[in-house]
SEVEXPA-697329 format. One record per residue: x, y, z of N, C-alpha, C, CB in turn. Coordinates in steps of 0.2 Angstrom, whole numbers, plus 2048, in hexadecimal, padded with zeros to 3 digits. Glycine has a CB too. Example, Ala and Ser with C-alpha at 12.3 -4.5 7.8 and 13.67 -1.06 7.14 Angstrom:
SEVEXPA-697329
8427E482783E7EA8278427F08278397EA82D
8407F58238447FB8248408008278467FD81D
//
This chain:
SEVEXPA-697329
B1D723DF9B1771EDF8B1A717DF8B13720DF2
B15713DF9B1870BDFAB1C70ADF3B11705DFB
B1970BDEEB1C709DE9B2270BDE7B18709DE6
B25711DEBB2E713DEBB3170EDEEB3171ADF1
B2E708DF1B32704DF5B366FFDF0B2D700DF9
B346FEDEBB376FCDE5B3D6FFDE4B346FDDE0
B3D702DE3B40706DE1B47709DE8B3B70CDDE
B46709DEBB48709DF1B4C702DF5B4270BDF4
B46700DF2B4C6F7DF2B506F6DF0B496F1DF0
B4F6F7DE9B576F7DE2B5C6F9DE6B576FDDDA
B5C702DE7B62706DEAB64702DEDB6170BDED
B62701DF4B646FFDF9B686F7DF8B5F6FFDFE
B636F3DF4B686ECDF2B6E6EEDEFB656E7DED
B706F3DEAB756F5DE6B796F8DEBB736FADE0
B786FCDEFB7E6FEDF3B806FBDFAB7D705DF5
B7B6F5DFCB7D6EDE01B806EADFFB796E9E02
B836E9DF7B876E6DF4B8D6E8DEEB836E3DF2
B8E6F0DF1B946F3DEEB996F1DF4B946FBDEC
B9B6E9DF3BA16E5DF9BA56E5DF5BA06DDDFE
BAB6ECDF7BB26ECDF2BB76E6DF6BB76F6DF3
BB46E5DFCBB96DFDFCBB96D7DFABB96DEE01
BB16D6DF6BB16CFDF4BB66CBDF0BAC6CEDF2
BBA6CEDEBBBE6C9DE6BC56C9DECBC16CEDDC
BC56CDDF1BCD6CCDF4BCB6CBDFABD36D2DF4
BC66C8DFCBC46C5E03BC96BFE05BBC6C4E04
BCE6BAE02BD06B7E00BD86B8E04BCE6B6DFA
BD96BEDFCBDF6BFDFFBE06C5E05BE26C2DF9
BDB6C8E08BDB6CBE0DBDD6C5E16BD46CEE0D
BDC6C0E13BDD6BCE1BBE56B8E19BD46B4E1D
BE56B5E12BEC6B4E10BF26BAE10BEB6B3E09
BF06BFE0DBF76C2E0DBF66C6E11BFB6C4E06
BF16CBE14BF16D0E1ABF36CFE1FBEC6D3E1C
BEB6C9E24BEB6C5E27BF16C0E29BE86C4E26
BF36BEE22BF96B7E24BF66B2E28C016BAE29
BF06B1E27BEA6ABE29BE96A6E24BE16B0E2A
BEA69FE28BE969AE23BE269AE23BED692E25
BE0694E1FBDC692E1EBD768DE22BDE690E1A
BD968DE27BD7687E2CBD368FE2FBDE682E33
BD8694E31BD6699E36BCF69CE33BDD69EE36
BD169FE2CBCC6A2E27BC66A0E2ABCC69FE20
BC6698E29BBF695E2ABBB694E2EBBF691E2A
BC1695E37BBE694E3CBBB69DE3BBC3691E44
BBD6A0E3ABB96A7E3BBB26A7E37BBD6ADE38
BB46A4E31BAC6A4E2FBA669DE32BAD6A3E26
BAA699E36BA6696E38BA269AE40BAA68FE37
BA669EE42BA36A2E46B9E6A5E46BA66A6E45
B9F6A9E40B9D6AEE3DB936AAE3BBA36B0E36
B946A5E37B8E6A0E35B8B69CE3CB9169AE30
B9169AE3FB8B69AE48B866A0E49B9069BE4F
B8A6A6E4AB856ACE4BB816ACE46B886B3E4C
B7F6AAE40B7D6ABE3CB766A6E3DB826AAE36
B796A2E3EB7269AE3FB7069CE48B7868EE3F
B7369FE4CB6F6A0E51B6A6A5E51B716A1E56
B6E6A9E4FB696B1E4DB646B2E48B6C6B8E4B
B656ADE43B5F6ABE3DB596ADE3FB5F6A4E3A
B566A8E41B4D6A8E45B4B6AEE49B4D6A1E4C
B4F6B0E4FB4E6B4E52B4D6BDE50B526B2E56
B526BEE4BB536C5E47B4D6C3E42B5B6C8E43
B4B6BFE3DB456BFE3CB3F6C1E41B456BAE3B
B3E6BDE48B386C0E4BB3A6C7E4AB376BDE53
B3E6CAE4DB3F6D1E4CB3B6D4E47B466D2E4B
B3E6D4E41B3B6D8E3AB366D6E3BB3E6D7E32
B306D1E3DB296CEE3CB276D3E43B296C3E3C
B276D3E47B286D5E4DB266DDE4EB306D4E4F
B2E6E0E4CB2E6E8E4DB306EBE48B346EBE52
B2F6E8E40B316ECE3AB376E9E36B346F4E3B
B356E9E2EB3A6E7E2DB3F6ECE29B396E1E2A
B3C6F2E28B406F8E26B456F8E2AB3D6FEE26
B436FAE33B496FBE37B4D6F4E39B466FFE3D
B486EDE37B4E6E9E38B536E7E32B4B6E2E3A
B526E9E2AB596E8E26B5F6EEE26B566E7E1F
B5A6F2E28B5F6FCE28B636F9E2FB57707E2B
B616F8E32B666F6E37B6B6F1E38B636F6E3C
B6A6EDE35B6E6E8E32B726EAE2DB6C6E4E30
B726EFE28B786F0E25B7B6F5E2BB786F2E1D
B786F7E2FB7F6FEE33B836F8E36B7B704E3B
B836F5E38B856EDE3DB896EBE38B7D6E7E3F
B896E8E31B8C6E7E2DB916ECE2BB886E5E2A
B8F6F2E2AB946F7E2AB9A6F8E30B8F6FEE29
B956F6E36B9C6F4E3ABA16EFE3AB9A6F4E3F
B9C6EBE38BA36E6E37BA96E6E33BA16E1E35
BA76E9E2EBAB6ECE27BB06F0E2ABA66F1E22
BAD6F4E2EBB36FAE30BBA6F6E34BAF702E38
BB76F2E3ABBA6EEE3CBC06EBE38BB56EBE3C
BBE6E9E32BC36E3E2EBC66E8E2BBC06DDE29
BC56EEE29BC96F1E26BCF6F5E2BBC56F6E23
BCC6F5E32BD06FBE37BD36F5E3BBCA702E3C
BD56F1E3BBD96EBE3FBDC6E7E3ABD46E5E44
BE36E4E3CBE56DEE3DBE56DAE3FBE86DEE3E
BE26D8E44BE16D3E48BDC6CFE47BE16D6E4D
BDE6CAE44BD96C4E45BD56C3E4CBDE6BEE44
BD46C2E51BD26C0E55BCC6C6E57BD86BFE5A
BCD6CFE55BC96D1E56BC36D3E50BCD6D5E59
BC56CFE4ABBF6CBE44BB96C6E48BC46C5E3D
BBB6C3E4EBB56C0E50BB06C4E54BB66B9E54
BB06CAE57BAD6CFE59BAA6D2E52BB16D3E5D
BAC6D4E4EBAA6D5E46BA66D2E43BAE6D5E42
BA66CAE45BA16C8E40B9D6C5E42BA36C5E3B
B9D6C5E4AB956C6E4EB946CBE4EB946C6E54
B946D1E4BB8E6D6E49B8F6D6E42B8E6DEE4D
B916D4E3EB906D1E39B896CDE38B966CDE38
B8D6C9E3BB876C1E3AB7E6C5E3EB8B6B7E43
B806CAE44B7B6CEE46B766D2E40B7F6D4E4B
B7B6D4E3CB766D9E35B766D5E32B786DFE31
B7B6D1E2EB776CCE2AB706C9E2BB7B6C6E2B
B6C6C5E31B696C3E31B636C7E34B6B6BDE33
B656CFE35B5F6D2E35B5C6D5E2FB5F6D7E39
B616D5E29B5F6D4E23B5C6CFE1FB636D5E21
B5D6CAE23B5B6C2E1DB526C3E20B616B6E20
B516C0E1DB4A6C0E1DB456C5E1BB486BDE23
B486CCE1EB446D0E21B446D4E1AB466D5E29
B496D4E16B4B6D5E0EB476D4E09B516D1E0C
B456CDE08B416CAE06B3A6C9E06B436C6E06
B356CCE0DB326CDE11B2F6D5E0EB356CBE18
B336D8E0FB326E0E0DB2F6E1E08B366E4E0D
B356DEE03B336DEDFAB2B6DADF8B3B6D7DF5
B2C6D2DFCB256D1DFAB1F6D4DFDB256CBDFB
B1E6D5E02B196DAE05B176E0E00B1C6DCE0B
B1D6E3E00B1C6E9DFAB176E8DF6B226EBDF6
B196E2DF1B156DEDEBB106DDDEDB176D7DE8
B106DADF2B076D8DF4B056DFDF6B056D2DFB
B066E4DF8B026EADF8B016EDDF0B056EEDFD
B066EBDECB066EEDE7B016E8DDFB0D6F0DE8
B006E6DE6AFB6DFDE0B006DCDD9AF36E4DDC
B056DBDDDB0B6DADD8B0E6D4DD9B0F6DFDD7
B0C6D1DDEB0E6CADE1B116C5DDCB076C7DE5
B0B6C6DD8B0A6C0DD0B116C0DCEB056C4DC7
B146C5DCDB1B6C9DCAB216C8DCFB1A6D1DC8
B206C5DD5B266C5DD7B2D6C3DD8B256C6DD9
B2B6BFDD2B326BADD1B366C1DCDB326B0DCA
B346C3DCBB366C6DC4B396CEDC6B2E6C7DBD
B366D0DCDB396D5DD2B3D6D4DD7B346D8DD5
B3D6CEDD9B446C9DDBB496C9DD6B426C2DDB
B476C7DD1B4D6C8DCDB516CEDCAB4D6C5DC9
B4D6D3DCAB506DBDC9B546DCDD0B4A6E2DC8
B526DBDD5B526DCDDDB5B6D9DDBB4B6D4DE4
B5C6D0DD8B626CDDDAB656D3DD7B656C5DD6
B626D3DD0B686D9DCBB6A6DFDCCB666DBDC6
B666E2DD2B676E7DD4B6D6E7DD9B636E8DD5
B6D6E1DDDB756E0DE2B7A6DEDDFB756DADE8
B796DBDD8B7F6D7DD4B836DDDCFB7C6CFDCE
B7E6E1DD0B7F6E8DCCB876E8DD3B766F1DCD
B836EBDD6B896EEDDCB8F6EADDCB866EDDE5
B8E6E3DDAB936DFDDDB986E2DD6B906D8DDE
B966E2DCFB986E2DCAB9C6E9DC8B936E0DC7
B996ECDCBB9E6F2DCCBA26F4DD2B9B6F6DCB
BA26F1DD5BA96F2DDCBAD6EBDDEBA66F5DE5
BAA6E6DDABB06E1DD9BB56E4DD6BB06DBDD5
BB66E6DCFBBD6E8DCBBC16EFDD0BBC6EBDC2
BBB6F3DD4BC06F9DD7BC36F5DDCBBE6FFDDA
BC16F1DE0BC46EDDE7BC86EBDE3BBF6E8DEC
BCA6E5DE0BD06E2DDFBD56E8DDCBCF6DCDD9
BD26ECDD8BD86F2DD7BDB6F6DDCBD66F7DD2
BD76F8DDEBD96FDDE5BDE6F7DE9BCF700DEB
BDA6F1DE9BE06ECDEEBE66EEDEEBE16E4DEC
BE96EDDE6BEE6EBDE1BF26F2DE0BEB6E9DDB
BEE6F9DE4BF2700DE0BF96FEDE3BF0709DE2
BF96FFDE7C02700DEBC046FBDF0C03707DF0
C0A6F9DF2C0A6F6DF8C076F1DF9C096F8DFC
C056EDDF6C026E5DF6C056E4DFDC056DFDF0
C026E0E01BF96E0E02BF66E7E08BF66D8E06
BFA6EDE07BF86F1E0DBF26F4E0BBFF6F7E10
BF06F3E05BE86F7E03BE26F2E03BE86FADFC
BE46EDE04BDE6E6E04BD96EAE0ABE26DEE07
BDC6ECE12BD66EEE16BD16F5E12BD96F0E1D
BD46F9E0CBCF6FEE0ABCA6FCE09BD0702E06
BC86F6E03BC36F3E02BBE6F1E07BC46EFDFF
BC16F1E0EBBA6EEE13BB76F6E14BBD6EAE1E
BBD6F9E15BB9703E17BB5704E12BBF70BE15
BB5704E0CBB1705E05BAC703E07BB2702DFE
BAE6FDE07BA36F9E07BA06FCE0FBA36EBE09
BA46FBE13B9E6FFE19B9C707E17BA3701E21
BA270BE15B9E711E12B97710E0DBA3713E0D
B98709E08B9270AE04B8C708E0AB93705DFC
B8C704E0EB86702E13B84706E16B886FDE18
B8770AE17B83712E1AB7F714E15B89719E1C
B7D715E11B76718E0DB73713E0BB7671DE06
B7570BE0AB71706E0AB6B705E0FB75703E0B
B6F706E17B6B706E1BB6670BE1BB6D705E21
B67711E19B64717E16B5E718E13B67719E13
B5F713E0CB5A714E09B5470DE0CB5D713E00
B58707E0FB52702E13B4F706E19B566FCE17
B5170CE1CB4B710E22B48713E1EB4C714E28
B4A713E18B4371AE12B3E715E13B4571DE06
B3F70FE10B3A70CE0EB3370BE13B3D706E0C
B2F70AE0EB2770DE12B24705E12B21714E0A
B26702E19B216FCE1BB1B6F9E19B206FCE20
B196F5E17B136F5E14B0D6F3E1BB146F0E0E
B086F4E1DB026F1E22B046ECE21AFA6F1E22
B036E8E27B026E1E27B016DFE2DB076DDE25
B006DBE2FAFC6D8E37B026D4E39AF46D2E37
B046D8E3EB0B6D5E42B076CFE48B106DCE47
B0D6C9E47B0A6C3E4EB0C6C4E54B0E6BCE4D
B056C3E57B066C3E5DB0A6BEE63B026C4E5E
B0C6BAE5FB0F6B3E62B166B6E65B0F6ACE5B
B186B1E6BB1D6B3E6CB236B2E69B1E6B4E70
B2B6B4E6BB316B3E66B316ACE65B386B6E68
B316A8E6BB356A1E6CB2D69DE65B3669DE78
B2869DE66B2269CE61B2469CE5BB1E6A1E60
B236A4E5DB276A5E53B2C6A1E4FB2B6ABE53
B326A1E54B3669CE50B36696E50B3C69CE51
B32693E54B3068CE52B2A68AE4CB2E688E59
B26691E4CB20691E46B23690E40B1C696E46
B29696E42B2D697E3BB30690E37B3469DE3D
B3368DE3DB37687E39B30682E38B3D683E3F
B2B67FE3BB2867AE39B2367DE33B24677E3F
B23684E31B1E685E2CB22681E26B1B68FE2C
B2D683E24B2D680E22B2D679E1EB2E683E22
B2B674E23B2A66EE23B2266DE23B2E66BE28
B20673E25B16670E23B1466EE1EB10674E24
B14670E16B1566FE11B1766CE0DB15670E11
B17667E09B1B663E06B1E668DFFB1765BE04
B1A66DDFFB1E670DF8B21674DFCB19674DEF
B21679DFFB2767EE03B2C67AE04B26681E09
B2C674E07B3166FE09B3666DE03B2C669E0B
B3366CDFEB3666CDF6B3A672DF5B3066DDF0
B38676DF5B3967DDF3B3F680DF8B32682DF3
B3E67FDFDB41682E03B4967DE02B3C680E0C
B49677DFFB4E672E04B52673DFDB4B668E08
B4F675DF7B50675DF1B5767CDEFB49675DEF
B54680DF4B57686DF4B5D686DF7B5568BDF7
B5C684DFEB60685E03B67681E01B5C683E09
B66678DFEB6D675DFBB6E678DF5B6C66DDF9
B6B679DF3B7167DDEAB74683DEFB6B681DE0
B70687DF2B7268EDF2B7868EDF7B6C694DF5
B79689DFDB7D689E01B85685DFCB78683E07
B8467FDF7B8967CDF4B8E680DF0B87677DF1
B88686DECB8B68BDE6B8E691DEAB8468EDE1
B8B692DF1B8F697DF4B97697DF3B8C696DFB
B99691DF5BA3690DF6BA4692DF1BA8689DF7
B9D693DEABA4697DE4BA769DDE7BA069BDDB
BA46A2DEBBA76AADECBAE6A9DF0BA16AEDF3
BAF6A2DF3BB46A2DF6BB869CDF4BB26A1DFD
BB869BDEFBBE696DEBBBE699DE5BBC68CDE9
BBC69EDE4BBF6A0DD9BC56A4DDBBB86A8DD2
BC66A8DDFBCB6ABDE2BD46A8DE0BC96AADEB
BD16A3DE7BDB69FDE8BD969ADE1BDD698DF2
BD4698DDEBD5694DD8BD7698DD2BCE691DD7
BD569EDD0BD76A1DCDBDD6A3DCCBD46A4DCC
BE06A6DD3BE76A8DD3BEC6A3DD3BE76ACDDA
BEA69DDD3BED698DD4BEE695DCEBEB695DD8
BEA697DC8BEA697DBFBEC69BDBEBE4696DBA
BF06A2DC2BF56A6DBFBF06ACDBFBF96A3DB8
BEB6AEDC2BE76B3DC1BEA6B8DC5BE16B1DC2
BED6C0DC3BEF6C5DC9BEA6C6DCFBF16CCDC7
BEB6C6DD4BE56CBDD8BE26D1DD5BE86CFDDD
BE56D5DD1BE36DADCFBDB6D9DC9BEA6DDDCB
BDB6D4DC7BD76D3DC3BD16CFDC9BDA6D0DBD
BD06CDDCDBCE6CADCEBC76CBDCEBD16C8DD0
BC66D2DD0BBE6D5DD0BBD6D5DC9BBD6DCDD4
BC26D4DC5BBE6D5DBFBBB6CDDBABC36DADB9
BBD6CCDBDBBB6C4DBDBB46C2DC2BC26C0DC1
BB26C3DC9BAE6C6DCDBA76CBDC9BB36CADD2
BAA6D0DC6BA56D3DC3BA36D3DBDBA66D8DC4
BA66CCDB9BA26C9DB5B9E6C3DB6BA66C9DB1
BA06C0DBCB9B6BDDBCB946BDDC0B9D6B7DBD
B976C3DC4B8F6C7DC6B8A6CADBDB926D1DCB
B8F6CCDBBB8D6D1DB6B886CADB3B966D5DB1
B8C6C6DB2B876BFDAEB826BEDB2B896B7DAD
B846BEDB9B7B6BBDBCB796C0DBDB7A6B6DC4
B7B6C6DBBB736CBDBCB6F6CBDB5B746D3DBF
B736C9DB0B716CADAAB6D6C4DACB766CADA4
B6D6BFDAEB686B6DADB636B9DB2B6C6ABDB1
B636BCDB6B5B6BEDBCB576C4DB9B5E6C1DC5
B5A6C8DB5B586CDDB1B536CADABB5F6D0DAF
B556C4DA8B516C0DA3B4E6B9DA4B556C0D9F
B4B6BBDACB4A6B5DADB416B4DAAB4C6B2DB4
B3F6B7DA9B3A6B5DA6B396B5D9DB346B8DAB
B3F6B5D9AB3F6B2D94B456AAD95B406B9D8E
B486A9D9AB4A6A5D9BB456A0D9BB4E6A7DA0
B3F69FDA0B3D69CDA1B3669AD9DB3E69EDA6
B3569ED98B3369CD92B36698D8EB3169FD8E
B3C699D90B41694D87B4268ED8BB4C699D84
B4168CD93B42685D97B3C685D99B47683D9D
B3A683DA2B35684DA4B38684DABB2F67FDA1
B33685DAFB35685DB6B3A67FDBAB2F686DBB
B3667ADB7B3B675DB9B41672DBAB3B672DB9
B42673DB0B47674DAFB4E677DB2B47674DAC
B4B67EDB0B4F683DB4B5467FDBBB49689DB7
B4D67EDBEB5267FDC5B55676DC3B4B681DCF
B53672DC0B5766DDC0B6066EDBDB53668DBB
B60671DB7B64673DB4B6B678DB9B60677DAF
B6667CDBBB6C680DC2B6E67CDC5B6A686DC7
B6C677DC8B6D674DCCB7566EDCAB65671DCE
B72669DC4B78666DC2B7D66ADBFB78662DBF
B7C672DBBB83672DBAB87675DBDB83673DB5
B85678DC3B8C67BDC9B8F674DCCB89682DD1
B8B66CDCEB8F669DCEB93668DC9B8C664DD0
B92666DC3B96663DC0B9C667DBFB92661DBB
B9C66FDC1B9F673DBEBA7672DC6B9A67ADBA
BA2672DCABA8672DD1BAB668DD0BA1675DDE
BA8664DCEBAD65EDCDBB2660DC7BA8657DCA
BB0663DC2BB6664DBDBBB667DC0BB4669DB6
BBA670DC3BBF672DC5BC666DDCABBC679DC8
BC1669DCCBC7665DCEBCD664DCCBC5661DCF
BCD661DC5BD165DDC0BD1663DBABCC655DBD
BD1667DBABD366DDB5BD2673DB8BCF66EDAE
BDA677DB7BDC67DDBABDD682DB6BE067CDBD
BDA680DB0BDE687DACBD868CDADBE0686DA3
BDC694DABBD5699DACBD1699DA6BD76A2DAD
BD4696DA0BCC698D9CBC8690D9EBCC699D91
BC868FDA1BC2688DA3BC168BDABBC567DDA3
BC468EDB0BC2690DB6BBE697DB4BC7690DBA
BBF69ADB2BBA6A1DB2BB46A1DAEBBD6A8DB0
BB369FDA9BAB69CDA9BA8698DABBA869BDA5
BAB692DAFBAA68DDB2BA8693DB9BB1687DB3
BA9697DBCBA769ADC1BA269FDBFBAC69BDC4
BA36A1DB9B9D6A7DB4B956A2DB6B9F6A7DA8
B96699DB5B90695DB4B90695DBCB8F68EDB0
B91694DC1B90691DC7B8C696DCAB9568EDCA
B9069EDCAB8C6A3DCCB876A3DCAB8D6A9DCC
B856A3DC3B806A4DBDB7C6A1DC0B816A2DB6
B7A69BDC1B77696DC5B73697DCBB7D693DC6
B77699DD1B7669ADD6B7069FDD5B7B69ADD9
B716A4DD2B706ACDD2B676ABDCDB786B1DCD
B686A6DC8B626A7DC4B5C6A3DC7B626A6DBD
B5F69CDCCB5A69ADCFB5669DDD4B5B695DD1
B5D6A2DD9B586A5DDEB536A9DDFB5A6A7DE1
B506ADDDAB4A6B2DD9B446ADDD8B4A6B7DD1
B446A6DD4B3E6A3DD4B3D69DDDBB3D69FDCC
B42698DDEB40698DE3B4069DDE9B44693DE4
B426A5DEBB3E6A7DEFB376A8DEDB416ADDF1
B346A9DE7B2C6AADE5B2D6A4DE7B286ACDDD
B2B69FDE6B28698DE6B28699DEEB2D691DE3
B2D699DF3B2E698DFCB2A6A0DFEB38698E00
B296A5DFAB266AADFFB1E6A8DFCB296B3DFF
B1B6A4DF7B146A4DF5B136A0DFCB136A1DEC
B1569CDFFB12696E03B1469BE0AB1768DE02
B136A0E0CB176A4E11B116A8E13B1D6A8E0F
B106AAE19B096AEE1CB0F6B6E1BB066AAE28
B0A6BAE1CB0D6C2E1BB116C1E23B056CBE1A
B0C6C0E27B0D6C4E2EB146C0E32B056C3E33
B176BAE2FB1B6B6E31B216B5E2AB176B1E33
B226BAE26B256B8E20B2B6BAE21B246BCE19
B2F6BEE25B366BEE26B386B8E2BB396C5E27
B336B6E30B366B0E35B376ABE30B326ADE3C
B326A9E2DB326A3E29B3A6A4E22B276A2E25
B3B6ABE20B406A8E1AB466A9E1EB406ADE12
B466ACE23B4D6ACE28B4D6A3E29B4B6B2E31
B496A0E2DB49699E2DB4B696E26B41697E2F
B4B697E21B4E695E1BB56699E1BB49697E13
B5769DE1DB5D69DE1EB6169DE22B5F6A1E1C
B5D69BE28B60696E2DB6368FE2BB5B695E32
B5F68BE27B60685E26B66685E1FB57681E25
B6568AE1CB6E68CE16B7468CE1BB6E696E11
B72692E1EB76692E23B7A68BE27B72696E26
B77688E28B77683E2EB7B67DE29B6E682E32
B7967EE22B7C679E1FB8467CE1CB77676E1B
B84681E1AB88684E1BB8F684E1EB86688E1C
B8C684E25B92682E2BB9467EE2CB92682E30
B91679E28B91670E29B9666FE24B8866BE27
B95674E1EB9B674E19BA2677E1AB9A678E14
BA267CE1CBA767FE1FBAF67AE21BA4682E24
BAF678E25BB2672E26BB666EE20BAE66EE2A
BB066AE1BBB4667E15BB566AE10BB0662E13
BB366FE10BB6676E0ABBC678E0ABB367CE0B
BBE678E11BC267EE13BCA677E10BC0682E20
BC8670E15BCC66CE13BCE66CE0DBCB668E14
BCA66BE07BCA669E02BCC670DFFBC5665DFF
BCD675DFFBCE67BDFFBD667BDFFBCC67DE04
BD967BE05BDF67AE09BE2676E05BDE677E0F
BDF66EE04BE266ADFEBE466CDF7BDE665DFC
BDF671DF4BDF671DF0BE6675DEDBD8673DEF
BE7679DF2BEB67FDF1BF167FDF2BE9684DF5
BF3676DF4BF9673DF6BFC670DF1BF966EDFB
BF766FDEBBF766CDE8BFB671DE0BF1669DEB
BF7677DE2BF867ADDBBFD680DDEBF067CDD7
C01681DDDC06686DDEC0468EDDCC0C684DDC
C05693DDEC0369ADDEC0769ADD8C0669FDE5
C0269FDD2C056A0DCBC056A6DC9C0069CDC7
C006ABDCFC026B2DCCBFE6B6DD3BFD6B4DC2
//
């Protein structure tokens, strides 16, 4: 019945985010790879090209032909890419990888969020859907929170760094009953557009600029969520560089999932004790203030909850701006239009890349390897 879809959503977010390689994605291009930093970057800037081209278009898709069979097939695609980075050495054959990466990624984005809320509106539960959004986060941060500490350990059993590629094998394993439980899910009716692709994606982008409050909400999302993003990819060499082993590092990872799923889990007595505004004001200045500090202080007890608040941050705003951007959102066009919001993250994203990656590089010159 429709209403397994819930339920069916959780799973699937929980096992789309058992990525045993996130805490040593870092040290996988460093010490496996023997890939600077410059290199790292051009691949992920690669990778976020296919990401900002294919945004709009895998949207029409899910709006199109389904968005069950457009996220289920996006994690198989992702699962490939995974196998990929686990079964190669070779840098050069990671950019075939993460075009079909960047392929499932963005048949997932939108169509994700699209599914879950539909569900609600059939389930006349729309009202509530910040609040199933935020079980939704907690349910992936779950995943995350428990195969961070095995990935960094498994990294670390023997032979430093020859086990680092097992973590990419793990997580593709887990994407296979991910994608699983997203073709269980039961579509809700809805009246699909007749308009054509090239349409669509231009409807999609100007719907979000027709509004002046989506426009808020949209532009609102897209800068914090895109700035807070480089925590996943600087707590790493910042922490190891305050003398943190590798071995620990998921356990560091899976506590500050572990905190932001606890803040999205309570966000609506959160948001009694502030108010909406605040909230999002609050998330907003203290991951800046917290990535200016780490500049000028390197030790780990001021970097690891300093990175506990930045995720924290990121993670409790996003459940109430998606409610806010999918209230202003027609059913029949809801995954082109939030794909178009994560086109425009995306796109600013890559615009970062470049000064990150520098200041990055700097950073790392600066503080010498400590553990």
């Amino acid at each position: 019945m429709i209403r397994h879809n819930i339920v069916k959503g959780y799973a699937a977010a929980f096992l789309k985010n058992l990525q045993f390689f996130g805490p040593v994605a870092v040290p996988y291009f460093s010490d496996w790879l023997r890939v600077d930093y410059t290199r790292m970057f051009i691949l992920q800037a690669w990778f976020l090209f296919w990401v900002f081209t294919l945004e709009i278009p895998t949207g029409i898709v899910a709006d199109k032909f389904g968005r069950t069979i457009s996220v289920a097939t996006g994690c198989l695609l992702f699962m490939v890419d995974l196998l990929m980075f686990g079964l190669t050495n070779s840098y050069y054959l990671l950019f075939p990888a993460e075009f079909l990466g960047a392929v499932g990624m963005t048949l997932t984005s939108g169509a994700e969020q699209a599914l879950l809320y539909d569900t609600l509106i059939a389930l006349k539960q729309e009202e509530r859907a910040r609040i199933y959004f935020s079980r939704y986060e907690a349910a992936g941060t779950l995943g995350l929170l428990i195969s961070f500490p095995i990935g960094s350990s498994v990294a670390a059993l023997r032979n430093y760094p020859s086990l680092l590629p097992m973590t990419f094998i793990l997580t593709a394993v887990a994407a296979l009953p991910a994608a699983g439980f997203f073709f269980w899910m039961r579509e809700p009716a809805r009246t699909k557009p007749r308009e054509g692709f090239i349409k669509m994606g231009v409807q999609g982008l100007r719907t979000l600029f027709a509004h002046r409050r989506l426009r808020v909400y949209v532009l609102n999302a897209v800068s914090i969520s895109a700035l807070t993003f480089f925590a996943f990819w600087f707590y790493q060499p910042a922490l190891r560089r305050a003398g943190l082993a590798v071995t620990f590092l998921g356990h560091v990872g899976a506590g500050f999932n572990l905190f932001s799923a606890v803040l999205p889990a309570n966000l609506g007595a959160i948001e009694k004790a502030l108010s909406i505004r605040r909230l999002l004001l609050y998330t907003a200045l203290v991951p800046a203030g917290l990535f200016v500090s780490l500049g000028f202080i390197h030790r780990l007890e001021f970097a690891i909850p300093a990175f506990f608040l930045i995720v924290g941050c990121k993670m409790l705003r996003m459940p109430v701006l998606n409610d806010f951007i999918n209230r202003h959102v027609n059913s029949e066009n809801r995954a082109t239009v939030i794909s178009s919001v994560s086109l425009l993250e995306r796109f600013l994203m890559f615009l970062l890349y470049p000064v990150v990656g520098r200041t990055t590089a700097r950073y790392l010159r600066c503080r010498p390897l400590r553990g």
